[in-house]
N, C-alpha and C positions, 0 to 999 in steps of 0.2 A: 627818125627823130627820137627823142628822148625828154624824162622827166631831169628838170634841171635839181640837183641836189648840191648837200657840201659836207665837208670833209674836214677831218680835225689833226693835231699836233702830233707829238713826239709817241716813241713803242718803246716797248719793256723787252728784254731779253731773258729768256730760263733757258732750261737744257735743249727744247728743242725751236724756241721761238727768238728770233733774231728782233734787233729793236732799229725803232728808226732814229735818224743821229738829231744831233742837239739842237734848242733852238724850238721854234714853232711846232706846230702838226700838220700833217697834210690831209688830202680832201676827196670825193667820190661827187658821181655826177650819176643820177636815177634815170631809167627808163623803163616807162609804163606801159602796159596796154589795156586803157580801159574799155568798155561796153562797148563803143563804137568802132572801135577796131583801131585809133588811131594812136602809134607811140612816138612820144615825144617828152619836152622838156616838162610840162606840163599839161594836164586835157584840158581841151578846153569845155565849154558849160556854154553852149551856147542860147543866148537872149531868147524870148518867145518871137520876138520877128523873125529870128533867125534858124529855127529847128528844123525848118522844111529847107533850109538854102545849104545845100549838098557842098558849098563852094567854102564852107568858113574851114578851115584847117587848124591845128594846132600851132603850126610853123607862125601865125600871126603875129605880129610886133606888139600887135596892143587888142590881143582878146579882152572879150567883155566880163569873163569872168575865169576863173583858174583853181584847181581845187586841189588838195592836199593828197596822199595817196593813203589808206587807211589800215595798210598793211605792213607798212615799215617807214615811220616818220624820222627814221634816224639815218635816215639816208640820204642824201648831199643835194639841194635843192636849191639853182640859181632862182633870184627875183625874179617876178613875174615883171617889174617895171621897164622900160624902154633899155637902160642901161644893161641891167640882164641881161635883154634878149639878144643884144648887140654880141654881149661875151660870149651866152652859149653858142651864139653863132659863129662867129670866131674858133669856138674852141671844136663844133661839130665841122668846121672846115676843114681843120686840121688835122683832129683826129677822132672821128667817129665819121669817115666816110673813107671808103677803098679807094686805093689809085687803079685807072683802068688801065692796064698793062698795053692794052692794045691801041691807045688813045696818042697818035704821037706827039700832040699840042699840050696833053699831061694832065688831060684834064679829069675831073675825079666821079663819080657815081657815088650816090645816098643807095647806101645798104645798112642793113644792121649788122654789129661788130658780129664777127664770130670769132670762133678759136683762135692764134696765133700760127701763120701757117709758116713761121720761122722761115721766112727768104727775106736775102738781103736784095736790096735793089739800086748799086750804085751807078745803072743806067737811067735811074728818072733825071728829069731836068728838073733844074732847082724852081723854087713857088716862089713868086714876088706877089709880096703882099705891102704897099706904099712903098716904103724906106726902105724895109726888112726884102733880104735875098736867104729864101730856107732851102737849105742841100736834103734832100732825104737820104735819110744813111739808113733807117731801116723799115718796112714797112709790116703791118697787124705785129705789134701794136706801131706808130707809128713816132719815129723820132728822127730829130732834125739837128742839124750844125750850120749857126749863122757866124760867120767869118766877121770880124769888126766891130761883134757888136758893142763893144767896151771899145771908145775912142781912145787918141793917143790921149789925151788931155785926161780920162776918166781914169787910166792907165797911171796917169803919172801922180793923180789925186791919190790913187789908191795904194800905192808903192811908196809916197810918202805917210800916209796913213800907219804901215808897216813900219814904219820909222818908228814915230811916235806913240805909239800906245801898244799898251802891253795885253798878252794873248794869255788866255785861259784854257784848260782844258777842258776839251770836249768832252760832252756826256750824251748819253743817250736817255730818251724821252720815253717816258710811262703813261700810260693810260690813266692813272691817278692826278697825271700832270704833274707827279712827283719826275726826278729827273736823279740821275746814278752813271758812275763811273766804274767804266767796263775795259781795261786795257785788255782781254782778249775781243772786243768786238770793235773797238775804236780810240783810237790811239792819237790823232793828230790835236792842234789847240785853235779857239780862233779868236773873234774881236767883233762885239756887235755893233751897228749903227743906231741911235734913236733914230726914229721914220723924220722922214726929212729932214734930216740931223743938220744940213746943210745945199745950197742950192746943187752943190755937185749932187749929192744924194739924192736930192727930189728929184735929179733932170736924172738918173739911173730909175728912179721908180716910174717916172712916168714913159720912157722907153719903154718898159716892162710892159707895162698898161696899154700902151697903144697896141703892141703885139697881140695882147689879147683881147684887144676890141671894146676895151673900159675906159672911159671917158674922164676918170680920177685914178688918183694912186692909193685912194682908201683901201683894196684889195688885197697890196703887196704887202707881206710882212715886212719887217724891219732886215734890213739886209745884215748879211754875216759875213765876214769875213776870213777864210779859212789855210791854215798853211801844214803845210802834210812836209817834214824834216826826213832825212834817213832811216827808213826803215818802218815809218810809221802809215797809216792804212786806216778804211774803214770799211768794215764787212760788208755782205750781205744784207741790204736794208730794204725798206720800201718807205717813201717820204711819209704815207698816210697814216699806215698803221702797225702794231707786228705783223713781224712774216714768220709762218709758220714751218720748218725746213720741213717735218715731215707731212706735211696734209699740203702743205705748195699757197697756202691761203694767207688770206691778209686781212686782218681784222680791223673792221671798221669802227673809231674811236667813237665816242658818244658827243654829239652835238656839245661845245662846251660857247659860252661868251668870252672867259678868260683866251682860251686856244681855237684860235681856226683851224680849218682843216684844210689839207694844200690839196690845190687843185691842180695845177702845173709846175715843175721846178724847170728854171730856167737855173742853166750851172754853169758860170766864165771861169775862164783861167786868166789869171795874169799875167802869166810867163811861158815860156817855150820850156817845153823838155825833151833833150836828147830820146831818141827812139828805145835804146836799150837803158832809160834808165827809170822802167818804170813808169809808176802817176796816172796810167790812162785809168778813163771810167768804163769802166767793165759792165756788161748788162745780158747775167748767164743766160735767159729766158728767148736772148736775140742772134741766136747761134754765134755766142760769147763775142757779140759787139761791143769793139774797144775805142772808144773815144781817144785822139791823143791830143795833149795839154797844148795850146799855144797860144799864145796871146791874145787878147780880144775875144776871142773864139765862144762860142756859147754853145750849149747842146740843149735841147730844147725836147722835153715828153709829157704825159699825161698821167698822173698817178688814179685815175679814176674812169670807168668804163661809163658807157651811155647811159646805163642802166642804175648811175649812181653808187655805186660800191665801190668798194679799191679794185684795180688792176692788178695782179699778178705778176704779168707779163714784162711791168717796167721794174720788178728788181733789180737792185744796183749796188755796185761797189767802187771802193776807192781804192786802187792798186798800191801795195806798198811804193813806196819812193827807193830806191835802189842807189849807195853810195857807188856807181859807178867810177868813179875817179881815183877812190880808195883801192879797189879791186884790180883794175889796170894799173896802182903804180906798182905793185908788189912783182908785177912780171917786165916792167920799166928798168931799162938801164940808169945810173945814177943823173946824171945830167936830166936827162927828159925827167925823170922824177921830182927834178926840184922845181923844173918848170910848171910841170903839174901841180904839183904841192901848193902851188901862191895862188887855186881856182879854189872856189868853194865847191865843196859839192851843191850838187843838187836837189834843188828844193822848189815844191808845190807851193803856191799860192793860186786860191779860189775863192769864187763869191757866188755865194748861193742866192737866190731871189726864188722866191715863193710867192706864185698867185693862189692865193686863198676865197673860199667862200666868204659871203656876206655876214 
């Protein structure tokens, strides 16, 4: 188990510290071990009826009392209320417990997280959780590809959206909550939604939400909209905080009200991309696990350990886009080149969703 925490917005880049991209912050989840020996999302304090009763656990829905940790308050701490405990649980199902290799039904064992032991696993069977079908693509730290989850219909809200309104450029996010533009770390532009901007948009935030075991779409930040042109990319990031290239760390932002801190990035693609042209999301820490673009498609990790701080492990990138079409006409005889000529190239379009702390 673990102590539940939370997690804040956008990082700052210098010479050696990479920043997280635009937009909100993201978030970290604590785990304790107090007096009693029990770690979890929070200890519990149990009532005087109950001090002698060996049975009361931390894992409880609805402990009688729950106490603060007085060593590090800036650490990512889900509600102690019903709604909470439903997420933590949710989110320690998925990734704060090991898959048992040996388990052919797939089923999973409560251990505490350790190290990263870099194996891909694309012999597990995928986890149904209600609706949701999750593919493990890799496991400690643990991340997932749900196929569809962007309907045709949300698909075709969102491609028309594309139409209509006009893209900014991307910036990267400070610690100060100030926010700066860096074309060597990120280059691509995008287009925000207000939170339930519209019923399409609620019925995406509240997908989101049920994924992770939240009963409202209060959690989700405001979705983004994001589209990555010819040549353009986004480095080396981590959703929660900076990432430090030389120390491998990720520094946890400071509790803010304005900025939450992300607790899970869920990341769709809108569209298919040709294999060699680029676009996949890259995750160096996962023996260079590369997501590739396709429609509907969602990839799904944890930016925060059980212990409540940032994850290392899930750094990430966004692969340059590669004018493929351009590069093959130049070795195209005339004819095939003009027929090439009348395709666009290729181009990213993505939608970031952020499950944030409280």
């Amino acid at each position: 188990m673990m102590a539940a925490t939370s997690v804040a917005g956008p990082t700052t880049t210098n010479s050696t510290t990479t920043t997280t991209g635009s937009g909100p912050v993201s978030p970290v989840v604590t785990t304790e071990e107090p007096e009693n020996g029990v770690v979890g999302v929070a200890a519990v304090i149990p009532s005087s009826s109950q001090e002698e009763d060996s049975s009361v656990q931390s894992s409880s829905l609805a402990p009688p009392k729950r106490r603060r940790s007085n060593r590090d308050t800036n650490r990512i701490r889900i509600s102690a209320d019903r709604t909470g405990q439903l997420q933590f649980q949710r989110m320690e199902q998925l990734f704060f417990q090991e898959i048992d290799n040996d388990d052919n039904n797939g089923a999973r064992r409560t251990r505490r997280r350790r190290q990263c032991k870099k194996s891909t696993i694309p012999i597990l069977p995928p986890l149904r959780l209600g609706n949701f079908t999750l593919q493990p693509v890799f496991q400690s730290p643990s991340i997932y590809t749900i196929d569809n989850f962007l309907t045709p219909n949300d698909l075709e809200f969102l491609h028309g959206t594309i139409e209509c309104k006009q893209f900014q450029r991307s910036f990267v996010d400070q610690n100060n909550d100030d926010t700066m533009l860096d074309d060597n770390h990120r280059t691509s532009t995008f287009v925000s939604f207000a939170k339930q901007e519209n019923a399409k948009v609620a019925a995406i935030e509240r997908r989101a939400a049920q994924l992770m075991g939240c009963y409202t779409n209060d959690n989700i930040e405001p979705l983004q909209l994001v589209r990555y042109m010819p040549g353009q990319f986004f480095g080396v990031h981590h959703d929660m905080g900076d990432y430090n290239e030389e120390t491998g760390e990720v520094a946890l932002p400071p509790k803010s009200v304005l900025v939450k801190r992300r607790l899970v990035t869920i990341f769709c693609y809108l569209n298919d991309l040709p294999a060699n042209a680029g676009g996949c999301t890259g995750f160096p820490h996962c023996n260079d696990l590369k997501v590739q673009p396709r429609a509907g498609r969602a990839v799904v990790f944890c930016n925060v350990k059980s212990d409540g701080l940032p994850d290392p492990r899930t750094i990430h990138a966004g692969e340059a886009v590669l004018d493929t079409i351009n590069t093959s006409n130049k070795k195209m005889g005339t004819k095939k080149k003009q027929q090439q000529d009348k395709l666009q190239p290729p181009i990213k379009y993505g939608l970031n969703i952020w499950i944030c702390e409280d």
